[in-house]
C-alpha atoms as an extended CHARMM CRD file, in Angstrom:
* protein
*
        80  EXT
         1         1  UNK       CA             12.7210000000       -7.7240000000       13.5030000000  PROA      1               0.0000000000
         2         2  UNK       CA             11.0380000000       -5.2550000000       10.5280000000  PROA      2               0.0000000000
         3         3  UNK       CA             12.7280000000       -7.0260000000        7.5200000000  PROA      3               0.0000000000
         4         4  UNK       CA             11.5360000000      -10.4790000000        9.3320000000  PROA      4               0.0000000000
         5         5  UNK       CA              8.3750000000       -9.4800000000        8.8930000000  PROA      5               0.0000000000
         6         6  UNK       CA              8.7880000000       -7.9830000000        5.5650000000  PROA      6               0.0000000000
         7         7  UNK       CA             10.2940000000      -10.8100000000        4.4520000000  PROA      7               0.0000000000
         8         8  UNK       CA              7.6600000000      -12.9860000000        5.9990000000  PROA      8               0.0000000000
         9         9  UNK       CA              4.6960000000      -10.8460000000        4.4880000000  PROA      9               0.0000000000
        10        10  UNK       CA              6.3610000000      -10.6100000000        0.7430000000  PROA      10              0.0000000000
        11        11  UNK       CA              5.7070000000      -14.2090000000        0.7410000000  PROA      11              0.0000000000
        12        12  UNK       CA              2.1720000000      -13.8660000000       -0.7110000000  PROA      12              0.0000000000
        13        13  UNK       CA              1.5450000000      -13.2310000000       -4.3640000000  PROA      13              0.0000000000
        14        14  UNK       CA              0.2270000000      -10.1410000000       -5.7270000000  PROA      14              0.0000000000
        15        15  UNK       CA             -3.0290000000      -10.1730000000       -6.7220000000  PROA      15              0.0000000000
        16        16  UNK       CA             -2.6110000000       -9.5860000000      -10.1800000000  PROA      16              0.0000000000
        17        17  UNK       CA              0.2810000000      -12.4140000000      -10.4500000000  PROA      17              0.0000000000
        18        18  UNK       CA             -2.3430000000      -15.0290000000       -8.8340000000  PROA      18              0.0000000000
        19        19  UNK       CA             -5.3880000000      -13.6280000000      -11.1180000000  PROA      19              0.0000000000
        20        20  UNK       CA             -3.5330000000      -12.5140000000      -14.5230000000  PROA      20              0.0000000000
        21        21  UNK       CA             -6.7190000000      -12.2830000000      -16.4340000000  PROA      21              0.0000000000
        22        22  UNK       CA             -8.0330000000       -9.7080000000      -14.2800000000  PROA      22              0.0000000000
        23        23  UNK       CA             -7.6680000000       -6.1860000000      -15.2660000000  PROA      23              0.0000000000
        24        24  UNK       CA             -8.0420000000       -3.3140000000      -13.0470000000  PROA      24              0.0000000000
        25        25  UNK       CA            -10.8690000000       -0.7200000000      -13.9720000000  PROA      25              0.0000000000
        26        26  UNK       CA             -9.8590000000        2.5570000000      -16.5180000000  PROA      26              0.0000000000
        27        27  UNK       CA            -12.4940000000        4.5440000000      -14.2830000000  PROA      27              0.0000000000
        28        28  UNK       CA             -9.7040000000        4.7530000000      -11.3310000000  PROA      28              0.0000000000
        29        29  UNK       CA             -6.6370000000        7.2940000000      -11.6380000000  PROA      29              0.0000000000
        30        30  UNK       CA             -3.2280000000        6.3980000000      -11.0720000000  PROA      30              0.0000000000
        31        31  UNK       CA             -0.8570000000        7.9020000000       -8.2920000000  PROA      31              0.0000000000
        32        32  UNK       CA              0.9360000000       10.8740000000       -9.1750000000  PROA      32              0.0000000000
        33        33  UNK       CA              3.6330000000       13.0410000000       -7.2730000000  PROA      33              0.0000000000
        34        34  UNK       CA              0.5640000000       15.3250000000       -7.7020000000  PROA      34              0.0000000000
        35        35  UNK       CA             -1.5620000000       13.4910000000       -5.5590000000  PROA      35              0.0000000000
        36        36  UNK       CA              0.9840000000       12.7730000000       -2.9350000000  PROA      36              0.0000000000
        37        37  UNK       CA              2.0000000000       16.3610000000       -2.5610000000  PROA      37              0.0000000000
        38        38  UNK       CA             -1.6950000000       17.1480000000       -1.9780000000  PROA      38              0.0000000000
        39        39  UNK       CA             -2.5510000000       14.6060000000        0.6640000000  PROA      39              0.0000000000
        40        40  UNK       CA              1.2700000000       15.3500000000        2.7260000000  PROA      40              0.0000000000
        41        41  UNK       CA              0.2170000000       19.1450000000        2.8510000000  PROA      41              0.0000000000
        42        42  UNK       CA             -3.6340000000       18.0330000000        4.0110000000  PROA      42              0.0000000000
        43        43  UNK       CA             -2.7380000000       15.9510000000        6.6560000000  PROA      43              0.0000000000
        44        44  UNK       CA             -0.0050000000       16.6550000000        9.7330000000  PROA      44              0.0000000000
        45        45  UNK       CA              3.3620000000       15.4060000000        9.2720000000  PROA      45              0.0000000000
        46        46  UNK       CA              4.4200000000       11.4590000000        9.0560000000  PROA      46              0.0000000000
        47        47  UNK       CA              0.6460000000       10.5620000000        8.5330000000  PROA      47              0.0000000000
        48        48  UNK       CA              1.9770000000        9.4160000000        4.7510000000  PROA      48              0.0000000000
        49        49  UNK       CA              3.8050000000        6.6310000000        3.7630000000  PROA      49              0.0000000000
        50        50  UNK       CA              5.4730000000        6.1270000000        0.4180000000  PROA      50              0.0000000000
        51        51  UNK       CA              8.0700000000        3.9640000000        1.3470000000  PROA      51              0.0000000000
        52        52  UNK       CA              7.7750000000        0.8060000000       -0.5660000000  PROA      52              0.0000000000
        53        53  UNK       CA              9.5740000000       -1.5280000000        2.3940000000  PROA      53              0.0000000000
        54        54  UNK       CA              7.0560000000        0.1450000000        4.7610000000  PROA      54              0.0000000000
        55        55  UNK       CA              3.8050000000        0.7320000000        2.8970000000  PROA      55              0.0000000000
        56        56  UNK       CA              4.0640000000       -3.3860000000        2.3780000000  PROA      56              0.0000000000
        57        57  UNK       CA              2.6440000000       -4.8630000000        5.5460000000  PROA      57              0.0000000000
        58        58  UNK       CA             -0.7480000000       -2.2860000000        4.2390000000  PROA      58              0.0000000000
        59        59  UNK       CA             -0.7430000000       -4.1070000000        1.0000000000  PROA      59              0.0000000000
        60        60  UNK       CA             -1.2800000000       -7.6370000000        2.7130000000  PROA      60              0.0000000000
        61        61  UNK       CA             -4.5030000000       -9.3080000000        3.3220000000  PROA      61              0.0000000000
        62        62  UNK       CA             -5.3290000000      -10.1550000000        6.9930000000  PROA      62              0.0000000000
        63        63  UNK       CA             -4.9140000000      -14.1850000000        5.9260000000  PROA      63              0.0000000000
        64        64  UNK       CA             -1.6430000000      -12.9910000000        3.9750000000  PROA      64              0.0000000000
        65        65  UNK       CA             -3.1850000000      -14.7830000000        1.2660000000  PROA      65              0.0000000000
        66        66  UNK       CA             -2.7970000000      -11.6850000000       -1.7120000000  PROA      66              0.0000000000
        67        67  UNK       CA             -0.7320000000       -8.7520000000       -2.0610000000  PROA      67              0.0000000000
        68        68  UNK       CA             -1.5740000000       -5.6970000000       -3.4970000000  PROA      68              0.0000000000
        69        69  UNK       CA              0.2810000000       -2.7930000000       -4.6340000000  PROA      69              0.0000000000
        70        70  UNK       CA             -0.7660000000        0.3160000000       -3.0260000000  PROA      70              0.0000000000
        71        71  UNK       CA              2.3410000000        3.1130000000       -3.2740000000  PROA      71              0.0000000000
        72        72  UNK       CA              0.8390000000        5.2760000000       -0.4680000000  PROA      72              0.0000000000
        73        73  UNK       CA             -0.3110000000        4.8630000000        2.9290000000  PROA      73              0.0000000000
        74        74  UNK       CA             -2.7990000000        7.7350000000        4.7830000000  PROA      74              0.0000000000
        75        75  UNK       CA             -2.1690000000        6.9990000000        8.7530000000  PROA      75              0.0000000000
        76        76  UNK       CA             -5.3450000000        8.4400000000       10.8010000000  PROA      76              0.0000000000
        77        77  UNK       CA             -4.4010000000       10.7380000000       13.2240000000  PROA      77              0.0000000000
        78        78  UNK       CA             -6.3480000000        8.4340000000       16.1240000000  PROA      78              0.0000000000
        79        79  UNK       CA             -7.4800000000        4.9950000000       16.2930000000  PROA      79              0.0000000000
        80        80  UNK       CA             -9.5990000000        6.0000000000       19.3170000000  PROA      80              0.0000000000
């Protein structure tokens, strides 16, 4: 059922394949083992994802019309 719906979800283009000409900012950082390490030690155990099979539905638009590439995932403790 999971790699249905990976599979499924892959389908859509990443955003930078579908608009080549546009270049993401120098103002934002890029992930580093660094920054991972600091938010798995903030937040309680298995509220990170750096999986890339699992962080993938995240990186999907709700129309599944553009993919991004996020390589980390911060679950909330609640959704209440």
């Amino acid at each position: 059922m999971w790699s249905q719906t990976i599979r499924r979800l892959s389908t859509s283009a990443l955003t930078r394949v579908r608009h080549p000409k546009l270049r993401r900012s120098t103002h934002y950082a890029t992930l580093t083992d660094k920054d991972v390490s600091f938010f798995e030690r903030l937040l309680s155990s298995g509220r990170t994802i750096t999986n890339p099979d699992e962080c993938l539905p995240f990186n999907i638009d709700y129309i599944k019309s553009c993919q991004g590439q996020s390589q980390l995932v911060l679950r909330p403790k609640t959704v209440d």
